[in-house]
C-alpha positions in Angstrom: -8.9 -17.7 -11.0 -9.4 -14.3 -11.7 -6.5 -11.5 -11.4 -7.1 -10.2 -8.0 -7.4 -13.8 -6.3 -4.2 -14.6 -8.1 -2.8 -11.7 -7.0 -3.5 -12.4 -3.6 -2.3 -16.0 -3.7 1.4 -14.6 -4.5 0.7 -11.5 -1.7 0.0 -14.8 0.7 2.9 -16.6 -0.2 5.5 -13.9 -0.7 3.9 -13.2 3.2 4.4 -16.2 4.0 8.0 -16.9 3.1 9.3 -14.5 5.7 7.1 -16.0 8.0 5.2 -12.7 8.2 2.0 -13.5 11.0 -1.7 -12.8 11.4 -2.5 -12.7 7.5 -6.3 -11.8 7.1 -7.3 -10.6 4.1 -10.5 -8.3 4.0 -13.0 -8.6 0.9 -14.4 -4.8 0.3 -15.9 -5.4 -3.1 -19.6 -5.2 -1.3 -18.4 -1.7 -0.1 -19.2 1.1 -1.5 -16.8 4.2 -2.2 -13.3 2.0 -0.9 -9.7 3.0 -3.2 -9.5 -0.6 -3.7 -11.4 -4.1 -3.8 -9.0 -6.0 -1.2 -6.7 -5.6 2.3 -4.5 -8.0 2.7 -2.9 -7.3 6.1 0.0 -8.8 8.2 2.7 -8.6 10.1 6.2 -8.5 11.1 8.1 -8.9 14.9 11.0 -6.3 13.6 11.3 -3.0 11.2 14.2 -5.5 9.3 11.0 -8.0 9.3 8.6 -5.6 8.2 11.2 -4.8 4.9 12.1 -8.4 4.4 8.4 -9.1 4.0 7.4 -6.2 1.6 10.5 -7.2 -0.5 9.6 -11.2 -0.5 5.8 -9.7 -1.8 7.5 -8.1 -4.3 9.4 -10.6 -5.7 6.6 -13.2 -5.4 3.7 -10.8 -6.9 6.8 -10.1 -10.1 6.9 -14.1 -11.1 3.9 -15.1 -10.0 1.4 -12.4 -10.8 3.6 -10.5 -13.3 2.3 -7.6 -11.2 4.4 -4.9 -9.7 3.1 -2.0 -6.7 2.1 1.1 -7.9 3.8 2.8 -4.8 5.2 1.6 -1.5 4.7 4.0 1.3 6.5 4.0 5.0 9.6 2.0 4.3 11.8 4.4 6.3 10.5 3.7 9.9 9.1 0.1 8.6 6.1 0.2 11.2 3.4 0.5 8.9 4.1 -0.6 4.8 1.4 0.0 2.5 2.3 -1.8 -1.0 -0.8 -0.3 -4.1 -1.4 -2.7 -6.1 -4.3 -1.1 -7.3 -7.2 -3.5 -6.5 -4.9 -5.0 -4.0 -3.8 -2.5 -0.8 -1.6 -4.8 1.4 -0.4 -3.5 5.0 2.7 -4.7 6.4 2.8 -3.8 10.4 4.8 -3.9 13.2 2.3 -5.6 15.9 2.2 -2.8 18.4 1.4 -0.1 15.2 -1.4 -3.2 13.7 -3.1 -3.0 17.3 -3.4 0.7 17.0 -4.5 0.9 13.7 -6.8 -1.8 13.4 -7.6 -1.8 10.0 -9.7 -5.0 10.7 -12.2 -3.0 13.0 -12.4 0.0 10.7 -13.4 -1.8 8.0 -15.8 -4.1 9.8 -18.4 -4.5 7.2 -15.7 -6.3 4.7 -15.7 -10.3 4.8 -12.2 -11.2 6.5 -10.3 -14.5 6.2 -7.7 -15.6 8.5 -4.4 -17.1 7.1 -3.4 -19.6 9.5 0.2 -18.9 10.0 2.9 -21.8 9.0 4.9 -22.7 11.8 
């Protein structure tokens, strides 16, 4: 498994564990001129959500990936995270702000795959 699929895995799974929703993650590597290779988007009911999420990532991406983000943008308001990992961009949302957005749409050319939540 190469480093970006591993990556992803933990992203998932770190995700996952706070029972963050709607996971799809979009494959831009057949796109030229993107910042990164992969979106992994999802999202959170609450701000504390949205923050308990992007921490569980981190933790899971540190043992699992021994990867840590470059930068982590918009915990203040914790309606819209964005975690660098480089080749990795993930997007944390509130659901109203993820509608807005839609990151999905914009980048429409990418191959998406839906997580299917847990519950």
């Amino acid at each position: 498994m190469n480093e970006a699929k591993k990556l992803i895995q933990q992203i998932t799974e770190g995700i996952q564990e706070k029972k963050g929703k709607n996971i799809v993650i979009a494959d831009l590597t057949h796109i030229d001129d993107t910042i990164c290779n992969y979106f992994v988007i999802c999202q959170g009911n609450s701000p504390s959500q949205v923050n308990a999420i992007v921490e569980s990532v981190k933790d899971f991406t540190r043992k699992g990936a021994d990867s840590k983000p470059f930068a982590i943008d918009g915990l203040r308001n914790a309606e819209w995270v964005a975690m660098d990992y480089a080749d990795v961009l993930v997007h944390v949302f509130l659901p109203e702000v993820r509608d807005f957005y839609n990151l999905e749409h914009l980048w429409a050319d990418a191959k998406l795959t839906q997580i299917p939540d847990l519950d």
